[in-house]
C-alpha positions as CSV (number, residue, x, y, z in Angstrom):
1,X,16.5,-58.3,51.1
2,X,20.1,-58.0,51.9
3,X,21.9,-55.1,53.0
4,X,18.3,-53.5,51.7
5,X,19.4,-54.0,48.5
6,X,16.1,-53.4,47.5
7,X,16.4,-49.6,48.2
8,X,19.1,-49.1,46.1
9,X,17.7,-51.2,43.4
10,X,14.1,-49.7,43.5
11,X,12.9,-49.7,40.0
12,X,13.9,-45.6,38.3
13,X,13.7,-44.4,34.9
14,X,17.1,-42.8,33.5
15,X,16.4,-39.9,31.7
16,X,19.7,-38.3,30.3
17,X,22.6,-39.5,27.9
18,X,24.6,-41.8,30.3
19,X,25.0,-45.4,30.7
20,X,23.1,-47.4,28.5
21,X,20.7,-44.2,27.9
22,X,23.9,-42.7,25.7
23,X,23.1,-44.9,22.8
24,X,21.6,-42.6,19.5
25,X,20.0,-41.2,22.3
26,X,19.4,-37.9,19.9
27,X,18.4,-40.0,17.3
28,X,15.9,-42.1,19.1
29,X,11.8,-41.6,19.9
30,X,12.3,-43.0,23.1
31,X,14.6,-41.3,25.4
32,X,14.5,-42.9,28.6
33,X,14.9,-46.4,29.4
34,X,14.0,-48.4,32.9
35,X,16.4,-50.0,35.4
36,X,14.4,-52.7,37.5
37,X,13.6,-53.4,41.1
38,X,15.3,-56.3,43.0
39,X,14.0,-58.8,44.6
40,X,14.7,-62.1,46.2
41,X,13.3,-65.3,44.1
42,X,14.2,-68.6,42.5
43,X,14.7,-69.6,38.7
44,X,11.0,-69.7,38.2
45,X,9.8,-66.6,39.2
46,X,11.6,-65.1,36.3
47,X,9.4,-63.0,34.1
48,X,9.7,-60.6,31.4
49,X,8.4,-57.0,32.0
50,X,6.9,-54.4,30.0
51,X,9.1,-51.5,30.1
52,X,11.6,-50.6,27.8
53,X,15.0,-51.5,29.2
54,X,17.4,-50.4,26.4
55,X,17.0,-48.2,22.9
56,X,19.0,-47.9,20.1
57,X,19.3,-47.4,16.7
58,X,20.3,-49.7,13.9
59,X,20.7,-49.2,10.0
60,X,17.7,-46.3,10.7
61,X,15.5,-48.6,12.9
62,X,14.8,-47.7,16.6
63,X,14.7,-50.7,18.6
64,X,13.0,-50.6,22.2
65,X,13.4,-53.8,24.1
66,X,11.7,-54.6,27.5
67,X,14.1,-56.7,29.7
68,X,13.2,-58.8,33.0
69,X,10.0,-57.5,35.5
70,X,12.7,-57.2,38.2
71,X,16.5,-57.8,38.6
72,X,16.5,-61.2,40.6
73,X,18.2,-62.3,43.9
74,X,18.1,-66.0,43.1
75,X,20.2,-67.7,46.8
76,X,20.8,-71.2,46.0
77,X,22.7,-74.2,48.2
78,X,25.8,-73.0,47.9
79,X,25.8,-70.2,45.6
80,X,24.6,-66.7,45.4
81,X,23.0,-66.0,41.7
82,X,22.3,-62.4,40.5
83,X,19.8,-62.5,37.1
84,X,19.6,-58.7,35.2
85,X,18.8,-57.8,32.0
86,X,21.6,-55.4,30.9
87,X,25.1,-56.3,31.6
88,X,26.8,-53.5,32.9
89,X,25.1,-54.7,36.7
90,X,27.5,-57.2,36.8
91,X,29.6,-54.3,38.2
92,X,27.7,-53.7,41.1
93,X,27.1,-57.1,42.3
94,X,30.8,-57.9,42.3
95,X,31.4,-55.3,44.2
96,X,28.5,-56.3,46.3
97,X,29.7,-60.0,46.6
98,X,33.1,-58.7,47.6
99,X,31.7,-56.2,50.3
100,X,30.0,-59.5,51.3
101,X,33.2,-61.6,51.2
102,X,31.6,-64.1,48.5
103,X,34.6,-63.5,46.2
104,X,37.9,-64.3,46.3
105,X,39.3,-61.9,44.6
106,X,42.9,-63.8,44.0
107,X,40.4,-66.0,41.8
108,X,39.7,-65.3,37.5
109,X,36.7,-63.9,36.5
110,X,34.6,-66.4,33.5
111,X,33.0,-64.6,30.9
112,X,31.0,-66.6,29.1
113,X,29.3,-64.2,26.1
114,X,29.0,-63.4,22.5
115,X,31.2,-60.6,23.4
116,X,34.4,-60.1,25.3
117,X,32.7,-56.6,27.0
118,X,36.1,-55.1,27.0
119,X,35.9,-51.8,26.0
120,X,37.6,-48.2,28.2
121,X,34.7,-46.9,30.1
122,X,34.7,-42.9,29.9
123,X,36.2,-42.9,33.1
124,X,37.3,-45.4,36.0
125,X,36.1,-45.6,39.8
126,X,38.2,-43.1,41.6
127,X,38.5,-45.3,45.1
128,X,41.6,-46.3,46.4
129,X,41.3,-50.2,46.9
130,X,38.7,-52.5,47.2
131,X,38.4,-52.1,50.8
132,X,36.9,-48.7,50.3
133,X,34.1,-49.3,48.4
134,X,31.0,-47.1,49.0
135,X,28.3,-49.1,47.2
136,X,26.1,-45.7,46.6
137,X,28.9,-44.7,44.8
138,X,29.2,-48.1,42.5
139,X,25.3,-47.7,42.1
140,X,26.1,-44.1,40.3
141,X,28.7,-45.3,38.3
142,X,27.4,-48.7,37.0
143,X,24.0,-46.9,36.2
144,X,25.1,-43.4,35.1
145,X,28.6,-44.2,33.8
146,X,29.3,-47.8,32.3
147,X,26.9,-49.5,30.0
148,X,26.6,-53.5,28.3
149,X,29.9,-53.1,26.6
150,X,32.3,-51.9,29.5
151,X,32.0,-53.2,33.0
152,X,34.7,-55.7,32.5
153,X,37.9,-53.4,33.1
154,X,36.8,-51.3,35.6
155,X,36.8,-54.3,37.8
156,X,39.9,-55.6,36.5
157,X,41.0,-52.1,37.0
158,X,40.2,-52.5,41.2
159,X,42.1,-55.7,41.0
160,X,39.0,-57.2,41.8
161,X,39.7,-60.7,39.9
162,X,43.3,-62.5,39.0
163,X,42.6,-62.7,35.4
164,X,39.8,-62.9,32.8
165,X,39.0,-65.9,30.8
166,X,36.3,-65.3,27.4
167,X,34.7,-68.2,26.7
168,X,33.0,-67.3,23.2
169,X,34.0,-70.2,20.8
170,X,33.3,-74.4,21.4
171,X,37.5,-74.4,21.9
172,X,37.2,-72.1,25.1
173,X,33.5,-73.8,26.1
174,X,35.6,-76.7,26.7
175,X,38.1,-75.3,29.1
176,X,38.7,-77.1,32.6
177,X,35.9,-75.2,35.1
178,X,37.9,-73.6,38.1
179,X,36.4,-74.5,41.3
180,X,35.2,-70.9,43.0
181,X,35.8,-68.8,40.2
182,X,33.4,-65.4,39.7
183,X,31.3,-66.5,36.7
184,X,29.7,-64.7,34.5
185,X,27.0,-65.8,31.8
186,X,25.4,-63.7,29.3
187,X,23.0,-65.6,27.7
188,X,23.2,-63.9,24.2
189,X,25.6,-66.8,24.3
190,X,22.1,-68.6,23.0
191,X,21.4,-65.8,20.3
192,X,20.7,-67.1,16.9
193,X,24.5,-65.7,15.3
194,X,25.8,-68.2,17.8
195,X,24.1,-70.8,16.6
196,X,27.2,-72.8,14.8
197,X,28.1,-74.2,18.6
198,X,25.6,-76.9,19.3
199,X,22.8,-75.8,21.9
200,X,23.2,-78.8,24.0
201,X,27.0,-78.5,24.0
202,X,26.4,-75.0,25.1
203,X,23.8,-76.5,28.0
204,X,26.5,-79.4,29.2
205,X,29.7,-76.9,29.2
206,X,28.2,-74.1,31.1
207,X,26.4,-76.3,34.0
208,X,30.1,-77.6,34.7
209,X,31.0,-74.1,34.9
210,X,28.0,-73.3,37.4
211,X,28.7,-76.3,39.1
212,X,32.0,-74.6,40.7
213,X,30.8,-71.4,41.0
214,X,29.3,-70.2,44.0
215,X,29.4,-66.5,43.1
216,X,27.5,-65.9,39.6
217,X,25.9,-62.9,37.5
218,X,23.7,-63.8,34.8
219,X,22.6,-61.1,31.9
220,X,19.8,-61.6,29.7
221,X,20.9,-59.1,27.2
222,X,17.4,-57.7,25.4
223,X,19.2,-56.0,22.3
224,X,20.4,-59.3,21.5
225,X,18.0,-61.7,23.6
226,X,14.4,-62.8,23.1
227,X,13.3,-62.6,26.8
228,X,11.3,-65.4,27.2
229,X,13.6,-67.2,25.2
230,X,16.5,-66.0,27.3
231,X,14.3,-67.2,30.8
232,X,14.1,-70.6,29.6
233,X,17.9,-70.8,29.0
234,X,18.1,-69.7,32.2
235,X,15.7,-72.1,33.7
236,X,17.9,-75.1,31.8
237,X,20.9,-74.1,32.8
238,X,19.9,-73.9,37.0
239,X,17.4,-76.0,37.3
C-alpha cells in the first residue's frame, strides 16, 4: 500500500462524541461506529460490510447503517480513485494526493452531491501551509473532528483548491468538465429525493467529469445510500 497507508487506515472503532460519532450520540443505542481498513483494489472488489459505519437519530428512529467492507485504493490508467463510505475522508486523501503531488492545487475542487457539505467545522487545521502537512495529524482531525457535512472548508481554508463548483441540479450537471480538476462524487447524488434528474443523464454527465480527472474521491454515503445500490453506481460510472 502506499506510504503504508494501510497502517493509518487499519480498521478502529470510535468510541466518544466526535466526528461522525457526535450525532444524537446520547440519544442513540448504539454508541460507537467503525471506520474501515484500506486496501488496494479495483471497482469490483467493492463490497458492503457488516459493521455499523454511522448512527443517528431521526423523528425518534435510530438508524445504524453499515458502509463499505474496506475504504478502497482503486489506481487506474491515469487516475488515482479513493472509494469510502462517509464523506468527511475526502479530507484526508486530498491532503494525501497533495503530499503526493497528484493535485494541482491552483485547480477547482467538483463536488458533485445532494449536498453542498459546507458547513464551519468546530475548529480548523492549525498548520501553517500546505507544505507542512503532517498526515497523522489530518488522520486525527478528519476522524475525531470533521464529520459528512464539513470537510469542504477546511480545505478551502489551506488553500488547497482555486474554487469550488456544486454540481447538485441538471443546470450545473451540464457544466463544461475541467481537464485535471480534483473531483469529488458522492453518490447520494443517486438517492431516491434525487430522482427528478434522469439517472442516465446523471450516468453520461459524471463520466465526462471522471474522464478529466485524474485525482478523484468517491463517498457512498450510508445514511442516505443503499450500499449495494451505491456499488453498482459506482461500478457504472468506472467501468
Amino acid at each position: 500500500m502506499i506510504n503504508d497507508l494501510d497502517k493509518i487506515y487499519h480498521g478502529f472503532l470510535i468510541k466518544k462524541p466526535v466526528g461522525n460519532n457526535s450525532f444524537s450520540f446520547e440519544r442513540r443505542k448504539v454508541q460507537e461506529i467503525y471506520v474501515p481498513s484500506l486496501i488496494e483494489g479495483r471497482i469490483v472488489d467493492l463490497a458492503v460490510g457488516q459493521k455499523i459505519v454511522f448512527s443517528e437519530v431521526f423523528e425518534e428512529v435510530e438508524f445504524n447503517q453499515k458502509g463499505l467492507e474496506h475504504i478502497y485504493y482503486c489506481p487506474m490508467a491515469g487516475k488515482e480513485v479513493f472509494i469510502f463510505d462517509n464523506h468527511n475522508h475526502a479530507f484526508f486523501f486530498w491532503m494525501f494526493g497533495y503530499k503526493k503531488g497528484w493535485i494541482n492545487a491552483k485547480l477547482p475542487l467538483v463536488h458533485i452531491d445532494q449536498h453542498t457539505d459546507m458547513r464551519e467545522p468546530q475548529t480548523y487545521l492549525d498548520i501553517p501551509d500546505l507544505e507542512n502537512i503532517d498526515l497523522k495529524q489530518v488522520f486525527e482531525y478528519t476522524n475525531f473532528v470533521l464529520n459528512v457535512g464539513n470537510f469542504i472548508k477546511p480545505a478551502k481554508h489551506l488553500k488547497l483548491f482555486s474554487d469550488v463548483q456544486i454540481i447538485n441540479s441538471p443546470k450545473t450537471l451540464e457544466n463544461p468538465a475541467i481537464k485535471g480538476a480534483l473531483l469529488d462524487i458522492d453518490i447520494d447524488i443517486f438517492a431516491k429525493e434525487m430522482d427528478y434528474i434522469d439517472y442516465d443523464f446523471k450516468i453520461k454527465h459524471i463520466k465526462k467529469h471522471i474522464a478529466q480527472s485524474s485525482f478523484i474521491t468517491v463517498a457512498t454515503s450510508p445514511y442516505f445510500m443503499d450500499q449495494g445500490k451505491a456499488i453498482e453506481v459506482i461500478q457504472e460510472l468506472f467501468i
